[in-house]
Each structure stands twice: as C-alpha cells, then as structure tokens.
PDB file of the backbone (N, CA, C, O) and the ligand in Angstrom, with CONECT records:
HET     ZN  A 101       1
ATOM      1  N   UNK A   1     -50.251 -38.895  -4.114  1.00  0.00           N
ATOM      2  CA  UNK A   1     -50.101 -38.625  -2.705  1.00  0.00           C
ATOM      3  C   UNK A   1     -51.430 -38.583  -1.975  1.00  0.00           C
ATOM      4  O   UNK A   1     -51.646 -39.258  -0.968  1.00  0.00           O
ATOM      5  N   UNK A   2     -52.382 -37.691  -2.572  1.00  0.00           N
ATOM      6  CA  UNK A   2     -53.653 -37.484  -1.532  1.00  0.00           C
ATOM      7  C   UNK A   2     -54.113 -38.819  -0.959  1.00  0.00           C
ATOM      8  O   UNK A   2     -54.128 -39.019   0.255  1.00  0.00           O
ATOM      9  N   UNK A   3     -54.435 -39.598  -1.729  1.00  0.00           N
ATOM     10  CA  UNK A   3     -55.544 -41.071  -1.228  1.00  0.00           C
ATOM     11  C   UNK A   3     -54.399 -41.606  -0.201  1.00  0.00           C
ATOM     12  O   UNK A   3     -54.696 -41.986   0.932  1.00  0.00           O
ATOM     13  N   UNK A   4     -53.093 -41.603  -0.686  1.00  0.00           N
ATOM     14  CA  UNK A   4     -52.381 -42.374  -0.106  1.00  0.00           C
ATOM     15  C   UNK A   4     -52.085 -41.766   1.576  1.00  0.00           C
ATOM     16  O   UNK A   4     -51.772 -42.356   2.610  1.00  0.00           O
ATOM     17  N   UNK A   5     -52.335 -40.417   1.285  1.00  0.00           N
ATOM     18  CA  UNK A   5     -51.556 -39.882   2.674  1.00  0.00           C
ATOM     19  C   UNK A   5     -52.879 -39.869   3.373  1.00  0.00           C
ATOM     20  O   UNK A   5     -52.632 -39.490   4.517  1.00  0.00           O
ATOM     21  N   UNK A   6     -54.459 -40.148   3.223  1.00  0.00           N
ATOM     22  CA  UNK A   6     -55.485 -40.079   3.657  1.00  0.00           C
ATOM     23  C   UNK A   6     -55.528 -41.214   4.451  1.00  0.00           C
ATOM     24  O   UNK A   6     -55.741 -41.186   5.664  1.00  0.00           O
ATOM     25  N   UNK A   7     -55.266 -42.544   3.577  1.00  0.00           N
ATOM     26  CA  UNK A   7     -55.202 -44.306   4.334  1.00  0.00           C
ATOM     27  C   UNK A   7     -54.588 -43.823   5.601  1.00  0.00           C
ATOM     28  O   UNK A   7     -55.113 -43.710   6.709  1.00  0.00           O
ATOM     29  N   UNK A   8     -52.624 -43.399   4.986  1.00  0.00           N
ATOM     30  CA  UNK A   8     -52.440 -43.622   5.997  1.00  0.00           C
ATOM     31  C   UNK A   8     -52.414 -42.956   7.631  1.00  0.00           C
ATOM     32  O   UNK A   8     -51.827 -43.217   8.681  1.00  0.00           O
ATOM     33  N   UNK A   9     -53.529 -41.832   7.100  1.00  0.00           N
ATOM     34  CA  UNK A   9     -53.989 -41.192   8.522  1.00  0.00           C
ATOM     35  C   UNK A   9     -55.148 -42.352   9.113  1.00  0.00           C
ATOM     36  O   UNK A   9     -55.149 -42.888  10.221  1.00  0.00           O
ATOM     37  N   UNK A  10     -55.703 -42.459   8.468  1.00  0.00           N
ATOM     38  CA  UNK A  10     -57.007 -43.534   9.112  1.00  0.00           C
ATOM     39  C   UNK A  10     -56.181 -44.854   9.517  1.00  0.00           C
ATOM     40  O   UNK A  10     -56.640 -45.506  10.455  1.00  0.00           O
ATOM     41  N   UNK A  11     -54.982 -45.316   8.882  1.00  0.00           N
ATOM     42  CA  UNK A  11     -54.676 -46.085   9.498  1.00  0.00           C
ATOM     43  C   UNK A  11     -53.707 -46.126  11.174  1.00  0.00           C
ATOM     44  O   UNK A  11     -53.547 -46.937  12.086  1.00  0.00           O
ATOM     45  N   UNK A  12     -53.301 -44.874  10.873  1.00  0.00           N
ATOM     46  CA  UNK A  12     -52.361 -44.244  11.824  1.00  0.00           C
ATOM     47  C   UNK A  12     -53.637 -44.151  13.174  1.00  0.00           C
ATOM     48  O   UNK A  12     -53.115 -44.078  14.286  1.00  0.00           O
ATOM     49  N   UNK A  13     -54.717 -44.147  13.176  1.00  0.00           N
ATOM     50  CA  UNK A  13     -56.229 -44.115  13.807  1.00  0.00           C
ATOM     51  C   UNK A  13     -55.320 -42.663  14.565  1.00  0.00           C
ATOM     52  O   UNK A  13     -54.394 -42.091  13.989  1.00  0.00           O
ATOM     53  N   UNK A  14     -55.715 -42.380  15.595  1.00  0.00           N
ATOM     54  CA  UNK A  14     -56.283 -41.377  16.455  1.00  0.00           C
ATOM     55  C   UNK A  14     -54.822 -40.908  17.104  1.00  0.00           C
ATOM     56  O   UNK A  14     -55.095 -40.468  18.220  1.00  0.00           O
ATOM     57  N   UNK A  15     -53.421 -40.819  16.883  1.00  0.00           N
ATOM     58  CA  UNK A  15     -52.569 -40.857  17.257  1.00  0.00           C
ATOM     59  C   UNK A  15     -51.882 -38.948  16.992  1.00  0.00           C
ATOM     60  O   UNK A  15     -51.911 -38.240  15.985  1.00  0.00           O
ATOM     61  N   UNK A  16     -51.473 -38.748  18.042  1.00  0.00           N
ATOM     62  CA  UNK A  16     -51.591 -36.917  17.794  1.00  0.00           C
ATOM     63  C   UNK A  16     -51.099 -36.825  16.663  1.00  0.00           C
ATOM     64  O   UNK A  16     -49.959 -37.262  16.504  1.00  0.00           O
ATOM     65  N   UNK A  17     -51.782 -36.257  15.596  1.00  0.00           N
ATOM     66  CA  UNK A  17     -51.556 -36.204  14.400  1.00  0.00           C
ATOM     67  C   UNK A  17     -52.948 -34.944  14.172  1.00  0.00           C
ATOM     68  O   UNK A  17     -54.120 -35.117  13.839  1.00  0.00           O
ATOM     69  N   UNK A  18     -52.170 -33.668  14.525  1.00  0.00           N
ATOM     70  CA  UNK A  18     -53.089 -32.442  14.332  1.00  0.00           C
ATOM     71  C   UNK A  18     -53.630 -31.883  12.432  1.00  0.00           C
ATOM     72  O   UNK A  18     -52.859 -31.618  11.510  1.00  0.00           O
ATOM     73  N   UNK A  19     -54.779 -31.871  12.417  1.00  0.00           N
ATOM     74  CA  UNK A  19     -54.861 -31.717  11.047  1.00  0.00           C
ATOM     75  C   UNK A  19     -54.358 -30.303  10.403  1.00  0.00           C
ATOM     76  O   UNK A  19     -55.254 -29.459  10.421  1.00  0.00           O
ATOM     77  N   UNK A  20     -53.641 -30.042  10.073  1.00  0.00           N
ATOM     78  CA  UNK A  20     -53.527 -28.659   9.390  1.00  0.00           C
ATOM     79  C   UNK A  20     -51.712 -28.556   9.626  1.00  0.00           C
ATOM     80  O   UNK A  20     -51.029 -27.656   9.138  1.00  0.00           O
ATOM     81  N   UNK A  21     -51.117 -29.808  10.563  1.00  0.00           N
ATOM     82  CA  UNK A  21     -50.416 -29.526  11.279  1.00  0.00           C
ATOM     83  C   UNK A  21     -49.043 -30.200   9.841  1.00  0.00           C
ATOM     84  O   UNK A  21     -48.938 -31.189   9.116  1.00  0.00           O
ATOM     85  N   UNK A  22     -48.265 -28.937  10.106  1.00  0.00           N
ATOM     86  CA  UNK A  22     -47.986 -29.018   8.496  1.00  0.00           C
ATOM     87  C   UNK A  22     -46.214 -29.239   8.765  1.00  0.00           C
ATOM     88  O   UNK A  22     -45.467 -28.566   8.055  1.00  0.00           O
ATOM     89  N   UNK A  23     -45.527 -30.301   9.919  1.00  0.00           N
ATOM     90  CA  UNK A  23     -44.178 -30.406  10.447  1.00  0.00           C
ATOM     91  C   UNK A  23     -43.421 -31.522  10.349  1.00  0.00           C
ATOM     92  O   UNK A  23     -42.234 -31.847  10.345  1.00  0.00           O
ATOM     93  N   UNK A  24     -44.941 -32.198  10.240  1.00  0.00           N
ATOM     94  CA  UNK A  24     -43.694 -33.710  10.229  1.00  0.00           C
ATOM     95  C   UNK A  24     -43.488 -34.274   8.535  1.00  0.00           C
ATOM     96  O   UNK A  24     -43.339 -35.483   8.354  1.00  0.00           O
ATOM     97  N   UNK A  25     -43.493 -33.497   7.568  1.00  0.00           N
ATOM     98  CA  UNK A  25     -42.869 -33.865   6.048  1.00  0.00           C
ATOM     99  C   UNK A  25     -41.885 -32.955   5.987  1.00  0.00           C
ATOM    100  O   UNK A  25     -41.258 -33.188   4.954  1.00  0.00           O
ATOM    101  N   UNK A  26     -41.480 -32.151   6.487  1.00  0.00           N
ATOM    102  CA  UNK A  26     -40.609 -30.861   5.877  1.00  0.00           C
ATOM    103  C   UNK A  26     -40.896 -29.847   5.474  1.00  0.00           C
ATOM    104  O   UNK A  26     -40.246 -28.804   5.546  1.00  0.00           O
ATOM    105  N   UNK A  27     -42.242 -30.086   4.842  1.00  0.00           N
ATOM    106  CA  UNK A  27     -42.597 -28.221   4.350  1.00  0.00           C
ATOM    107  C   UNK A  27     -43.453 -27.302   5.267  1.00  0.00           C
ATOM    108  O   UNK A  27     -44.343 -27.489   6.095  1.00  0.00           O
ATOM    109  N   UNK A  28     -42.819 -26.266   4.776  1.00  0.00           N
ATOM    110  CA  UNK A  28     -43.009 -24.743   5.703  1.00  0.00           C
ATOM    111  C   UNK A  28     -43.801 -23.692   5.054  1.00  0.00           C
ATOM    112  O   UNK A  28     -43.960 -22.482   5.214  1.00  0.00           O
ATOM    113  N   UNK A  29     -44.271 -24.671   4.200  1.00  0.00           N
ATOM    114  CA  UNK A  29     -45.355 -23.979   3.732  1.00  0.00           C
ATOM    115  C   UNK A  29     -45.756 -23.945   2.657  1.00  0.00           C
ATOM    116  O   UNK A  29     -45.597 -25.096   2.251  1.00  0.00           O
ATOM    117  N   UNK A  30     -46.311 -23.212   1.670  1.00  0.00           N
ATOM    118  CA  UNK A  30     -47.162 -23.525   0.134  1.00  0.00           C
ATOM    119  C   UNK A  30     -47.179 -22.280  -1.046  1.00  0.00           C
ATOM    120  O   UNK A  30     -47.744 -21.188  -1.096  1.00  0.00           O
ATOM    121  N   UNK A  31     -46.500 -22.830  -1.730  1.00  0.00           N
ATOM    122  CA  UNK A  31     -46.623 -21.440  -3.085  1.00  0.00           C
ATOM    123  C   UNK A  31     -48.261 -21.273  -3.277  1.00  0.00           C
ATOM    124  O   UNK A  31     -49.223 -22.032  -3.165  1.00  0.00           O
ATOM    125  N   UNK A  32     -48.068 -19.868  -3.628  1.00  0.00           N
ATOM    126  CA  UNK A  32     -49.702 -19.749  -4.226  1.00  0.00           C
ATOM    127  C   UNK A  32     -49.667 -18.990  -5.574  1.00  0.00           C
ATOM    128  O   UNK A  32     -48.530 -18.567  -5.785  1.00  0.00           O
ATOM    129  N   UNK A  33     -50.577 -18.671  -6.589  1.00  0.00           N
ATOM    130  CA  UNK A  33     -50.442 -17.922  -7.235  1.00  0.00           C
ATOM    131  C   UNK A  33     -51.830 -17.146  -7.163  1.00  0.00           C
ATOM    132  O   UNK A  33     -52.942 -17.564  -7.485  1.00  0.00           O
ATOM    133  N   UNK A  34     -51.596 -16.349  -6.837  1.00  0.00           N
ATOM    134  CA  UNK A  34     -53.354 -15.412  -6.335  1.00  0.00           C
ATOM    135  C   UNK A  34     -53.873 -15.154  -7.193  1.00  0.00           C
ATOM    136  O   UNK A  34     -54.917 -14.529  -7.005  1.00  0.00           O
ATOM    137  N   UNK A  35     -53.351 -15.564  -9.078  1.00  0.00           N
ATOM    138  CA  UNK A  35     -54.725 -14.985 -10.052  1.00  0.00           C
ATOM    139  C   UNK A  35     -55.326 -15.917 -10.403  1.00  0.00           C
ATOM    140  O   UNK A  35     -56.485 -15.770 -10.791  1.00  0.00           O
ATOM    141  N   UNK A  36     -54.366 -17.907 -10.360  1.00  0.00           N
ATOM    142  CA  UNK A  36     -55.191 -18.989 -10.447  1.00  0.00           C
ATOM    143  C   UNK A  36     -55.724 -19.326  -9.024  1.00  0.00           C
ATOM    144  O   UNK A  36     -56.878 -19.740  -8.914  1.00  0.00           O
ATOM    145  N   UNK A  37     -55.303 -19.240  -8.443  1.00  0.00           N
ATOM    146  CA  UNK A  37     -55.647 -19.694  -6.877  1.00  0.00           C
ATOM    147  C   UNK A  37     -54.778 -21.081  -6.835  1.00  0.00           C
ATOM    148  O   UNK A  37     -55.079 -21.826  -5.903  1.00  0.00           O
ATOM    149  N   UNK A  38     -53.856 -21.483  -7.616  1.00  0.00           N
ATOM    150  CA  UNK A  38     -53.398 -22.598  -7.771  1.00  0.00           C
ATOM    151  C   UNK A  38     -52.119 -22.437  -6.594  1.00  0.00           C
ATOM    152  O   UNK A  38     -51.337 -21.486  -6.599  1.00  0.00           O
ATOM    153  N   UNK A  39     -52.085 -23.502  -5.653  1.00  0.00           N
ATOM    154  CA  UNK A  39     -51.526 -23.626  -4.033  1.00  0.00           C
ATOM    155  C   UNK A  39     -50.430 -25.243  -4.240  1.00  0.00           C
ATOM    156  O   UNK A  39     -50.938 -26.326  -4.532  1.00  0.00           O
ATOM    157  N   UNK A  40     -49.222 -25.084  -4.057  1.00  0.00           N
ATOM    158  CA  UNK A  40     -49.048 -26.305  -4.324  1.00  0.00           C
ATOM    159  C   UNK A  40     -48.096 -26.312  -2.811  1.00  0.00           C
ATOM    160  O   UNK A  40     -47.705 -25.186  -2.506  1.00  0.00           O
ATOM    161  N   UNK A  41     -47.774 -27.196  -2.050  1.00  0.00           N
ATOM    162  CA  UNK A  41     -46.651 -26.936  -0.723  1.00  0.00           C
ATOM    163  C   UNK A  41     -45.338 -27.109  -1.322  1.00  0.00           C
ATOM    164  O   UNK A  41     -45.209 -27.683  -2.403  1.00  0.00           O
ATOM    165  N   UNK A  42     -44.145 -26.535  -0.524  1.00  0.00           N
ATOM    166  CA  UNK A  42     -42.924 -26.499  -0.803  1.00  0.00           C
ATOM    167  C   UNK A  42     -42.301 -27.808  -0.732  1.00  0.00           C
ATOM    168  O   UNK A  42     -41.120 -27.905  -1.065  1.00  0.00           O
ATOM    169  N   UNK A  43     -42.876 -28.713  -0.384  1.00  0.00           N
ATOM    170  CA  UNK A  43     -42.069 -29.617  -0.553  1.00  0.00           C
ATOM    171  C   UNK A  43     -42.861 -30.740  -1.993  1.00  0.00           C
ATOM    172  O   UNK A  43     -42.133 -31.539  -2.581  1.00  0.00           O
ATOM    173  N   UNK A  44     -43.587 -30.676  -2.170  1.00  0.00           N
ATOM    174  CA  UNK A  44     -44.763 -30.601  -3.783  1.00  0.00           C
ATOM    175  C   UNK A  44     -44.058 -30.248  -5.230  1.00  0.00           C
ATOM    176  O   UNK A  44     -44.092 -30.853  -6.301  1.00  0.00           O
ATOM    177  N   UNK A  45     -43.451 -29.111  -4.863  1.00  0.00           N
ATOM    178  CA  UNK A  45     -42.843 -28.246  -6.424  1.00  0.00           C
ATOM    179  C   UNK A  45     -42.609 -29.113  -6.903  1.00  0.00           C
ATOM    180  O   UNK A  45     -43.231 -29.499  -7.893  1.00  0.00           O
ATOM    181  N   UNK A  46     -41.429 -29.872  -6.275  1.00  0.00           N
ATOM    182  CA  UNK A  46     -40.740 -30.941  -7.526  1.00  0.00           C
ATOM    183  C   UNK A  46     -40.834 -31.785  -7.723  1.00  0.00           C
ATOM    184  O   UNK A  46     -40.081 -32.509  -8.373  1.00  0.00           O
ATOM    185  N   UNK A  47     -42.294 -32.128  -6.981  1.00  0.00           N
ATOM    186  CA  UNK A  47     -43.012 -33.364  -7.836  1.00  0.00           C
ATOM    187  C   UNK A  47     -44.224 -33.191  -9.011  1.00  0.00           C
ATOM    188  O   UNK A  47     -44.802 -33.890  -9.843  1.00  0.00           O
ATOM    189  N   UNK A  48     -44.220 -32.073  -8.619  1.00  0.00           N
ATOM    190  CA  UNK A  48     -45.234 -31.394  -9.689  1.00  0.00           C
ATOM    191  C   UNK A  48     -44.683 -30.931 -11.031  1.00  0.00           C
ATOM    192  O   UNK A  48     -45.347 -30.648 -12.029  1.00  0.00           O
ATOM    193  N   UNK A  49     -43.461 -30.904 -10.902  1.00  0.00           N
ATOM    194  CA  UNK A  49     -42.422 -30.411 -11.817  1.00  0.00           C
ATOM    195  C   UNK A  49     -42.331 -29.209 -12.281  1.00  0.00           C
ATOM    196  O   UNK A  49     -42.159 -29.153 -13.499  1.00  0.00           O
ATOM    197  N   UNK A  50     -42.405 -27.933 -11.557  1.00  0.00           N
ATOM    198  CA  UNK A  50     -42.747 -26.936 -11.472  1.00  0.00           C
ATOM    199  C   UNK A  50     -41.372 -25.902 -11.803  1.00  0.00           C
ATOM    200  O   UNK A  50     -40.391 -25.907 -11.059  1.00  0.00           O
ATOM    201  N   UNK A  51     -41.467 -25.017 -13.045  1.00  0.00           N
ATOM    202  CA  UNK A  51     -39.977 -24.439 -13.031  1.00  0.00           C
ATOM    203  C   UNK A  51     -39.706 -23.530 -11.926  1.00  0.00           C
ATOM    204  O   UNK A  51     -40.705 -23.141 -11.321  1.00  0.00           O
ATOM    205  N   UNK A  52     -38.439 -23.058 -11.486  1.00  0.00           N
ATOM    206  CA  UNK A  52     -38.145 -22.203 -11.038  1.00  0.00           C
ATOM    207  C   UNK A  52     -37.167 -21.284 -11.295  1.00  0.00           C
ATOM    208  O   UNK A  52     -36.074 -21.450 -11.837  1.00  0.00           O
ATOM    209  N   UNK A  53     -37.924 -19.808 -10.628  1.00  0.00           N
ATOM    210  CA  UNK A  53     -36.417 -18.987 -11.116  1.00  0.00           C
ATOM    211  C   UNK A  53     -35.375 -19.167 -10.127  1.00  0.00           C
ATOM    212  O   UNK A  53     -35.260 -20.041  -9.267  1.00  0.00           O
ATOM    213  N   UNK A  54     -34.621 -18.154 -10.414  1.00  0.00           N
ATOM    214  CA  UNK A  54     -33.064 -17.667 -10.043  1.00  0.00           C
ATOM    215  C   UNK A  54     -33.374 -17.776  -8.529  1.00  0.00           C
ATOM    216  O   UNK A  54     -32.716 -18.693  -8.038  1.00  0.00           O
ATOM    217  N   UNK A  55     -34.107 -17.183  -7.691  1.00  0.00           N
ATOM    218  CA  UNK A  55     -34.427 -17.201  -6.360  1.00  0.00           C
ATOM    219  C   UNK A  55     -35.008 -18.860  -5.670  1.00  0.00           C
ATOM    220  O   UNK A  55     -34.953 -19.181  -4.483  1.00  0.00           O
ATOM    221  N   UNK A  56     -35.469 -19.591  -6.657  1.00  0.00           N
ATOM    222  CA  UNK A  56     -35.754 -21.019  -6.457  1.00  0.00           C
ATOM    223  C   UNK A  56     -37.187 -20.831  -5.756  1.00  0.00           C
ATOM    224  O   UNK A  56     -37.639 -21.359  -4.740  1.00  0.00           O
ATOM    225  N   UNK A  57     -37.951 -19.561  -6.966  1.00  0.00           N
ATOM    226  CA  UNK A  57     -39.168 -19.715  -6.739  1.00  0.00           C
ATOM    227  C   UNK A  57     -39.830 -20.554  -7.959  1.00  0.00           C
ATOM    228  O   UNK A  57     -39.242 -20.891  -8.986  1.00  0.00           O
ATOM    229  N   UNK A  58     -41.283 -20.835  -7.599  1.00  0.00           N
ATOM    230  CA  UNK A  58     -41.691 -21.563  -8.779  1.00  0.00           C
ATOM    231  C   UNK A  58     -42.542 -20.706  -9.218  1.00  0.00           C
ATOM    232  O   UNK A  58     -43.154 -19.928  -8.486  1.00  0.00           O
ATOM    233  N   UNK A  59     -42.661 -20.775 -10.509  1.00  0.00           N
ATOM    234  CA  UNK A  59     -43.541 -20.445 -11.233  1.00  0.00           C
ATOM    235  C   UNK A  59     -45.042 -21.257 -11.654  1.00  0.00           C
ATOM    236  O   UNK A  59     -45.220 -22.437 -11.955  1.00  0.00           O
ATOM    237  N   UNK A  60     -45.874 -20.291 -11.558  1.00  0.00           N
ATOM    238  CA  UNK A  60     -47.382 -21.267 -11.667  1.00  0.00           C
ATOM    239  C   UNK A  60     -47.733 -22.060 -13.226  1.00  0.00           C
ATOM    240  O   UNK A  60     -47.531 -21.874 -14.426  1.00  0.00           O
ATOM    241  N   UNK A  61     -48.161 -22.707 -12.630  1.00  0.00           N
ATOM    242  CA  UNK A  61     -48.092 -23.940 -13.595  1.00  0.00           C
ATOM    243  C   UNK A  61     -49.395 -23.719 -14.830  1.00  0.00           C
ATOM    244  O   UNK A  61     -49.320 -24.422 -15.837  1.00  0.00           O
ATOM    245  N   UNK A  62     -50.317 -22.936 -14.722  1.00  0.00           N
ATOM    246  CA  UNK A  62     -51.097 -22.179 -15.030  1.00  0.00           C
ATOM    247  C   UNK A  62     -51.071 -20.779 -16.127  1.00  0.00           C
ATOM    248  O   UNK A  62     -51.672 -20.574 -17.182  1.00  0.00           O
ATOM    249  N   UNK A  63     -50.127 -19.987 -15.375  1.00  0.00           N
ATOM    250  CA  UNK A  63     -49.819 -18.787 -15.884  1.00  0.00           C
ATOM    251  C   UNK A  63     -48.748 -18.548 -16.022  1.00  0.00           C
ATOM    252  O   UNK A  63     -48.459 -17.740 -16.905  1.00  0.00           O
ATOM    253  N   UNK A  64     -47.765 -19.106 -15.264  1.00  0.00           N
ATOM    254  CA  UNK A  64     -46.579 -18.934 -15.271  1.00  0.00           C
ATOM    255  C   UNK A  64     -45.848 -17.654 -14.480  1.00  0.00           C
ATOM    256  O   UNK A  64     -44.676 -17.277 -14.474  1.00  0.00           O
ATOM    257  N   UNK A  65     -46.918 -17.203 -13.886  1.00  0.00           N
ATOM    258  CA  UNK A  65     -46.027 -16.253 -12.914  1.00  0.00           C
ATOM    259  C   UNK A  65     -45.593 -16.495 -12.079  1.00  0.00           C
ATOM    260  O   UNK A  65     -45.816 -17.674 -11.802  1.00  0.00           O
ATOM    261  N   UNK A  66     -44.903 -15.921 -11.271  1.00  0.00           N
ATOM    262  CA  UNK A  66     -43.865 -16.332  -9.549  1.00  0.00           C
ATOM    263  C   UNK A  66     -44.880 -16.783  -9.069  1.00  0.00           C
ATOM    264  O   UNK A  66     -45.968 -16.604  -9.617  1.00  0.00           O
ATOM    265  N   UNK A  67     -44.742 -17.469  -7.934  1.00  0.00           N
ATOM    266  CA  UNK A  67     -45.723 -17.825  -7.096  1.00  0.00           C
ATOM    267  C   UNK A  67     -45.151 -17.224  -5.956  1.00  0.00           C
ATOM    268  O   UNK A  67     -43.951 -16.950  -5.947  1.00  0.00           O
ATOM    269  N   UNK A  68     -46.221 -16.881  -4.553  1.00  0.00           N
ATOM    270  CA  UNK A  68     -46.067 -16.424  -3.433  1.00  0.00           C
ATOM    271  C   UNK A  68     -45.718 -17.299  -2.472  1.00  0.00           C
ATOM    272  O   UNK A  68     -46.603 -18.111  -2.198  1.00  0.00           O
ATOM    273  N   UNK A  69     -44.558 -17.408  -1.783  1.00  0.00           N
ATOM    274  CA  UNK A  69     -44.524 -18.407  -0.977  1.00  0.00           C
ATOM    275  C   UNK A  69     -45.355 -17.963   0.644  1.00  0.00           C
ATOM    276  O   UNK A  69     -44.902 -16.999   1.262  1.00  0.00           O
ATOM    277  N   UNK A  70     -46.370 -18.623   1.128  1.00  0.00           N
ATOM    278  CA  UNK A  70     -46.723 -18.689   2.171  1.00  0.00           C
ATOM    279  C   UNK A  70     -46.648 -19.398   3.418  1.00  0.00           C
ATOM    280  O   UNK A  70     -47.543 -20.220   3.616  1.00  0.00           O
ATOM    281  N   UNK A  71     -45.783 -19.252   4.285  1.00  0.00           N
ATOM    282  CA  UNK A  71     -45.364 -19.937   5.913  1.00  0.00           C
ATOM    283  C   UNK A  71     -46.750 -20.415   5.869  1.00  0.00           C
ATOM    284  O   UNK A  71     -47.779 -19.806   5.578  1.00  0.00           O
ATOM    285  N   UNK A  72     -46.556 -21.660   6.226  1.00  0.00           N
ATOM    286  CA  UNK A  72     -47.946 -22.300   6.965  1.00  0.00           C
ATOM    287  C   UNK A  72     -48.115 -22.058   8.228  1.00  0.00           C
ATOM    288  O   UNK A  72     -47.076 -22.215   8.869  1.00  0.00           O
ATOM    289  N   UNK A  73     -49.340 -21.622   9.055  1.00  0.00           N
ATOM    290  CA  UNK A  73     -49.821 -21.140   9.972  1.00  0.00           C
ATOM    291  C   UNK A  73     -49.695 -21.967  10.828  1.00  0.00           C
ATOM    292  O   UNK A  73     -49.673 -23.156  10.510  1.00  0.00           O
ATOM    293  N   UNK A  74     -49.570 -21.540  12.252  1.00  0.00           N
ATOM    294  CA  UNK A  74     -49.548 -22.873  13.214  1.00  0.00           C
ATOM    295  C   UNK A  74     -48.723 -24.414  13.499  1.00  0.00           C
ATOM    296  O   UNK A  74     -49.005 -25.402  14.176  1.00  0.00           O
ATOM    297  N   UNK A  75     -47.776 -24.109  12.764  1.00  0.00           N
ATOM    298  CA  UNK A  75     -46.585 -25.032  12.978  1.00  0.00           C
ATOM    299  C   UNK A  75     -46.229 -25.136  14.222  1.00  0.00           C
ATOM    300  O   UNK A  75     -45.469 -24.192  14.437  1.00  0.00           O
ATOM    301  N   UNK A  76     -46.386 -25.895  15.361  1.00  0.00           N
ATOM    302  CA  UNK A  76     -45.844 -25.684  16.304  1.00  0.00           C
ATOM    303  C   UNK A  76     -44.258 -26.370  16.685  1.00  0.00           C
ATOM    304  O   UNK A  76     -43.724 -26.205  17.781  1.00  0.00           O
ATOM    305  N   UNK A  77     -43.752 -27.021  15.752  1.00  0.00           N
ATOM    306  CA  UNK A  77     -42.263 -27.013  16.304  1.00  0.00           C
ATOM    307  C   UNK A  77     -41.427 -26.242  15.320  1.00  0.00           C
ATOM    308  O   UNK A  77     -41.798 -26.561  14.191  1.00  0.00           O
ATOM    309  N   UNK A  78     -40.828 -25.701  15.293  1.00  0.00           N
ATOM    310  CA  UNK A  78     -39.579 -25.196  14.665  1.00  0.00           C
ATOM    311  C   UNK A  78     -38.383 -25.495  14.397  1.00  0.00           C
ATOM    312  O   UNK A  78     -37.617 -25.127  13.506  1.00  0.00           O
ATOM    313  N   UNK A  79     -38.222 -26.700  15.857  1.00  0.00           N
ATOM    314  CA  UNK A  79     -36.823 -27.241  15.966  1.00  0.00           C
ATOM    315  C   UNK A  79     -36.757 -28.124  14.900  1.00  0.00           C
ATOM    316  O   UNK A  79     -35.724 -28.759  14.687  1.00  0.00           O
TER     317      UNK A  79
HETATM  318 ZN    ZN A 101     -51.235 -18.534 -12.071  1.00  0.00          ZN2+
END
C-alpha cells in the first residue's frame, strides 16, 4: 500500500486531498498497542492479518495484547 498510495497522491497533484485527512478509505481510525508502539488503521487489520477477539478487537501482532482503538483526529465529514 504505502508507495502505492504515495504515486497516487503525487499523481492526484494538488487536488483537496488534506494530509492526515483520514475519510475517504473508510477508516475511523487506528489500533495501537502502547507497549510496542505498533499502530496499524482499522481498515489495515485484515490485511495485516491480525487476530481478533470476541469484541472484533485485534490483537498486536508483536505481543499479542488487545490493541487500543483510536478515532482519528480531525475527520471532517462524518456523513
Ligand atoms: Zn504489542
């Protein structure tokens, strides 16, 4: 994904496309696990192949504990 979703911002050139701006794929935000620092976004898990529990959290891929899900900041649409 990274290189690929990088092109196609540079190719997309200068078109409102806010950086951080985390609305137009679907995810609402990013598991974390605060003892690896390992951050993956919610819509990521299941390409990362990441288990989850009963609540359809994931577990870190690392340690294996829950991960924290964190709302991404500054989303400005909701709808
Ligand atoms: Zn961990």
């Amino acid at each position: 994904m990274g290189i690929l979703d990088t092109v196609t911002d540079m190719m997309a050139g200068s078109t409102q496309h806010a950086p951080g701006n985390a609305g137009d794929d679907g995810s609402e935000g990013s598991y974390w696990c605060g003892d690896c620092g390992v951050r993956v976004r919610d819509v990521a898990v299941d390409d990362e192949g990441l288990d989850r529990d009963d609540n359809g959290t994931p577990a870190c891929p690392d340690c294996g504990e829950s991960m924290r899900f964190e709302r991404a900041s500054g989303t400005g649409c909701a709808c």
